[in-house]
C-alpha positions as CSV (number, residue, x, y, z in Angstrom):
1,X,-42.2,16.9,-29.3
2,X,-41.2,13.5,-28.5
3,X,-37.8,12.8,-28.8
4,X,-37.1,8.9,-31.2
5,X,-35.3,6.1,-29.3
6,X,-33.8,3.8,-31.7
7,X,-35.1,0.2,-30.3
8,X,-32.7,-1.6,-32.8
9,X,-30.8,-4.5,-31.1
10,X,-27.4,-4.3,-30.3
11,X,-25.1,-6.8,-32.5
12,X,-21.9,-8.8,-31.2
13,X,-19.2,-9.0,-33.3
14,X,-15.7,-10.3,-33.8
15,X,-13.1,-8.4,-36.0
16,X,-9.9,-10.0,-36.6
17,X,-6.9,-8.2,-38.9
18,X,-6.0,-8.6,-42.5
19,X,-3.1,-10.7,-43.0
20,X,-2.8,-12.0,-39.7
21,X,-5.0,-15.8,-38.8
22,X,-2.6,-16.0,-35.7
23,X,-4.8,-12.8,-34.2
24,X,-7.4,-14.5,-32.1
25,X,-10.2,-11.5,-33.0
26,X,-11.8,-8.4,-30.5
27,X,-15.4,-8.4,-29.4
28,X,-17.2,-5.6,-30.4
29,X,-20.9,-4.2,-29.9
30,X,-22.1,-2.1,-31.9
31,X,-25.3,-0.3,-31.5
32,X,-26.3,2.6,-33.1
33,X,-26.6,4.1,-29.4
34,X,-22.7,3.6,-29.0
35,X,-21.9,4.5,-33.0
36,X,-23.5,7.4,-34.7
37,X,-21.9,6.4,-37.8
38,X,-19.7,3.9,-39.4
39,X,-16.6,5.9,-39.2
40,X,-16.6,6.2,-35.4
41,X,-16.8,2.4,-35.6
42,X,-13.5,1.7,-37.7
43,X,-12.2,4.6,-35.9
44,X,-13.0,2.4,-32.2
45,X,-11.6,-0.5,-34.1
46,X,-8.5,1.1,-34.7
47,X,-7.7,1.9,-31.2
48,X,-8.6,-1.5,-30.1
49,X,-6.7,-4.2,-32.4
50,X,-3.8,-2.1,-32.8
51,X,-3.5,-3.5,-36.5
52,X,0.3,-3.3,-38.1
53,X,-1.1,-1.0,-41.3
54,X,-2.8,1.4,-39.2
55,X,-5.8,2.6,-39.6
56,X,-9.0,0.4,-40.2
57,X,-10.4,1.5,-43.6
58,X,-12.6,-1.7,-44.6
59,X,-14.8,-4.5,-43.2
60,X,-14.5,-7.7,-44.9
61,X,-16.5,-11.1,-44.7
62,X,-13.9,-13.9,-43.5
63,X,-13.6,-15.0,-47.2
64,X,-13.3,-11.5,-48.9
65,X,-16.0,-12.0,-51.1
66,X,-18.4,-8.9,-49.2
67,X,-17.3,-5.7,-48.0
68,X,-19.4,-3.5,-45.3
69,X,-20.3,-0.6,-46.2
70,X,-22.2,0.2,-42.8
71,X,-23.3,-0.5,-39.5
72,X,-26.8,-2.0,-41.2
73,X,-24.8,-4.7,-43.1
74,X,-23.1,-6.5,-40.0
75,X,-25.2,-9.7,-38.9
76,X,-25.0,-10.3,-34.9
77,X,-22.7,-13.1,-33.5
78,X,-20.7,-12.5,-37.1
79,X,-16.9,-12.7,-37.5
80,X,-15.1,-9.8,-40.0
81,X,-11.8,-9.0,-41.5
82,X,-10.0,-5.4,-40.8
83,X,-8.1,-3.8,-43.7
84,X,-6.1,-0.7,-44.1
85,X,-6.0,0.8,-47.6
86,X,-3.9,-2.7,-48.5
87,X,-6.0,-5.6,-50.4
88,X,-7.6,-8.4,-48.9
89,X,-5.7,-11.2,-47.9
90,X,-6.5,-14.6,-48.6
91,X,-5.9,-16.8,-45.6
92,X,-7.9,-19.5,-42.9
93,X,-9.3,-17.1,-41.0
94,X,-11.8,-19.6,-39.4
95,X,-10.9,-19.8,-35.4
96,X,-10.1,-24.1,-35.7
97,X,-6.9,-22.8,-36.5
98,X,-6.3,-22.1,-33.2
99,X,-6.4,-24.9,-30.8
100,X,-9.0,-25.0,-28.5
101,X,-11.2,-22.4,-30.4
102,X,-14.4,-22.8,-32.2
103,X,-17.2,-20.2,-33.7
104,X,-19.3,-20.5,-30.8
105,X,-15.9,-19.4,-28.6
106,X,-15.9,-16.1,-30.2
107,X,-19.3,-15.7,-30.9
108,X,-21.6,-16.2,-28.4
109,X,-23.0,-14.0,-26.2
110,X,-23.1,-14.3,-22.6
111,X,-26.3,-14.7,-20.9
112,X,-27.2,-12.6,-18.2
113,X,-25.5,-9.4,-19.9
114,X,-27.5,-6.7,-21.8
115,X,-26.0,-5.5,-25.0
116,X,-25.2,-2.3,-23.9
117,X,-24.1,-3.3,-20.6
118,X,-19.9,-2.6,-19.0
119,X,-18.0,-5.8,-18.8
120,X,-18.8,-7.6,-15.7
121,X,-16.6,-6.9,-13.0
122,X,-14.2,-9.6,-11.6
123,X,-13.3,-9.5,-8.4
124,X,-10.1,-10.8,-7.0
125,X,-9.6,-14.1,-5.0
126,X,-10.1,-13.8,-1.4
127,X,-6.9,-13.9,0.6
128,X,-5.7,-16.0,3.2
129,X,-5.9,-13.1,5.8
130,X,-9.3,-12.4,5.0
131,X,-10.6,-16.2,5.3
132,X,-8.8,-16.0,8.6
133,X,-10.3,-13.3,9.8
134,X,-14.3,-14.7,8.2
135,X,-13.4,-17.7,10.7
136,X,-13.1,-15.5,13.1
137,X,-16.1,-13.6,12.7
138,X,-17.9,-17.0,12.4
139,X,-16.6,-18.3,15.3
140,X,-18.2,-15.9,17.8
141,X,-20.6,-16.1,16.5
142,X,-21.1,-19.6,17.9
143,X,-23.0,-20.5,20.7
144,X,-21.3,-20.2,23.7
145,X,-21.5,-23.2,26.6
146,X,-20.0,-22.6,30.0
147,X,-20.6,-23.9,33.7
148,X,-21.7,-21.6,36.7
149,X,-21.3,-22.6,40.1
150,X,-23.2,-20.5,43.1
151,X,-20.5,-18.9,45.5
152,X,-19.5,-20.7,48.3
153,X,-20.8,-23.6,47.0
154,X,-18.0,-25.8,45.5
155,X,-19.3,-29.2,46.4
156,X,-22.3,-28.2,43.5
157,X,-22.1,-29.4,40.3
158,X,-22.8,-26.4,38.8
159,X,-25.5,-25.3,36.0
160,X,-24.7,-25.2,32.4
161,X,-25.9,-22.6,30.1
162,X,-25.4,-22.4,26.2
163,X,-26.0,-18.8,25.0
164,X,-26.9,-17.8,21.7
165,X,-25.3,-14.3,19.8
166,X,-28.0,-12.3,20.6
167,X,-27.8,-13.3,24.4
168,X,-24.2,-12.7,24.6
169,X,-24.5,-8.8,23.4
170,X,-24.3,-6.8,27.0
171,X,-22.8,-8.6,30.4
172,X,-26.7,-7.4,32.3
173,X,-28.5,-9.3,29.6
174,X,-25.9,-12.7,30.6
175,X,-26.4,-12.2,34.7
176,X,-30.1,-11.9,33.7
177,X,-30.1,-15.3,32.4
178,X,-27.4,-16.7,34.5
179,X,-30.2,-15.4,38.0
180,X,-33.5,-17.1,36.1
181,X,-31.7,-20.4,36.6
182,X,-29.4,-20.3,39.5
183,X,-30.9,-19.1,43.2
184,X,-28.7,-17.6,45.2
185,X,-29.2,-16.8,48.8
186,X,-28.3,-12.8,48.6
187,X,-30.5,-12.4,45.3
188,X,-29.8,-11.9,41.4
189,X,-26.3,-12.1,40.2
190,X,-24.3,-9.1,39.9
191,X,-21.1,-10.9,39.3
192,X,-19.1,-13.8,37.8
193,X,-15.6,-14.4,38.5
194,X,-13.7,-17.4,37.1
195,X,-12.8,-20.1,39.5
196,X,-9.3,-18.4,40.5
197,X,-11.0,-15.7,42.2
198,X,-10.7,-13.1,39.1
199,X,-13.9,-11.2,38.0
200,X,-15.2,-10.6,34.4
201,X,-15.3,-7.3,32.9
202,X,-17.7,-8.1,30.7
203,X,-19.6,-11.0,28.4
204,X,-16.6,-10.6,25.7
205,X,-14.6,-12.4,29.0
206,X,-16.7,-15.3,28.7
207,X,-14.7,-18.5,26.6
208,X,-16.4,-21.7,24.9
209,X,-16.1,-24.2,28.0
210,X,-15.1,-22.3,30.6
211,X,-16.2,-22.7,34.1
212,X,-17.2,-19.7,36.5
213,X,-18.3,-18.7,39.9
214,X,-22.2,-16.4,40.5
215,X,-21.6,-13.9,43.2
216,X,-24.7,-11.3,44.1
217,X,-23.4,-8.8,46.9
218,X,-21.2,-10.9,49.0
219,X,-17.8,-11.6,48.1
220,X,-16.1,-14.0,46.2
221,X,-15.0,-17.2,48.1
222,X,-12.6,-19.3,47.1
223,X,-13.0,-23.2,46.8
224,X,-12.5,-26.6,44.9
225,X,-15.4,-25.4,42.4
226,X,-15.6,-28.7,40.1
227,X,-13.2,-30.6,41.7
228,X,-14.6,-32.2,44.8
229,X,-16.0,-35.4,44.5
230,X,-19.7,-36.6,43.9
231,X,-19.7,-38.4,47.3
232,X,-20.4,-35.8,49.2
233,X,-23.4,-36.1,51.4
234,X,-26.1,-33.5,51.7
235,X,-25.0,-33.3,55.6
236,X,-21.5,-31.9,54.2
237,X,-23.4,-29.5,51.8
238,X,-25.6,-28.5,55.0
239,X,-22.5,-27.3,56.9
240,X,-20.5,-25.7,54.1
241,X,-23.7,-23.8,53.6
242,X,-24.0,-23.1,56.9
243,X,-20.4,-21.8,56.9
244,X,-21.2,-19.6,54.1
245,X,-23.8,-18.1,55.9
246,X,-21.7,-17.2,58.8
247,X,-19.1,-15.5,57.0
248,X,-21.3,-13.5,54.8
């Protein structure tokens, strides 16, 4: 047996309270889905306007001239009056009373929303620490430039590199890169060390502009790396790399 889905569309509706026209109104939406009967309506509508008399009893027009008598009579986007057992009061409901208001303030329905759908949720403004620590996170993941000299080798002028994120994730992957560009006489490049003679630990030691020194197996030695002047001569660079030679 197939069980009946009631495909009726949901309606929006705004119920101010009798007596009051300072009462800017509650959204409802009413679907027979949500309200088995009409009671359980005025019963929600109770809860939720929190009306001076009490309890809702009646459903009027804005004027007074209809009552509802059930879920079927409301009209969708439609604005009604909440009464206890009391009579109807006669006042300017109408939302112009209220500055800045209109029908289509209380009335219209969001687009983007189902009926039946919760609220949408609102989430709170980011703060200042978390925008802090996005710029952060968004600066490493910069590209990274830095300068490599080859050991023993001050007089150089030493070989830039600019390395992406996914270059800079393990130190091997970094001396992989570092050896496809600079030739050093022992082989690869095992190690860096900055130009003060200290080594990296890892690629997370590695700074935006920094300026280092490739070592393979022979040790680190120390020099004016970036600092001498351009007018060396190659004979000069012959003998310092002779003297590297020796001492290695």
């Amino acid at each position: 047996m197939a069980l009946s889905v009631d495909t009726t569309p949901a309606k929006h509706v705004t119920v101010l309270r009798n007596g009051d026209n300072n009462y800017e109104g509650r959204r409802f939406i009413v679907s027979r889905r949500r309200y088995r009967t009409f009671d359980s309506l005025l019963s929600d509508i109770t809860h939720q306007i929190s009306a001076p008399f009490g309890a809702v009893r009646r459903l009027y027009t804005p004027k007074g001239r209809r009552q509802i008598r059930g879920i079927d009579d409301l009209e969708g986007g439609g604005t009604y009056i909440a009464s206890g057992s009391e009579r109807f009061k006669k006042l300017d409901y109408s939302p112009s009373r209220l500055p800045g208001k209109s029908w289509a303030t209380l009335t219209t329905i969001r687009p983007g929303f189902l009926a039946d759908d919760p609220p949408p949720l609102i989430l709170p403004k980011k703060s200042r620490r978390y925008a802090q620590r996005s710029a952060q996170f968004y600066k490493v993941r910069q590209p990274i430039q830095f300068t490599v000299f080859r050991n023993g080798l001050p007089s150089d002028k030493g070989a830039r590199f600019l390395l992406k994120s996914r270059e800079m994730k393990s130190y091997e992957t970094v001396l992989s890169i570092i050896s496809l560009k600079i030739r050093l006489v022992e082989g690869a490049v095992r190690r860096l060390y900055t130009r003060d003679g200290a080594s990296l630990l890892g690629q997370d030691d590695i700074v935006d502009g920094g300026f280092y020194v490739a070592c393979g197996h022979r040790r680190f030695i120390p020099g004016p790396y970036g600092e001498v002047a351009p007018s060396v001569t190659r004979v000069q660079k012959y003998r310092l790399r002779l003297c590297v030679d020796t001492t290695a």
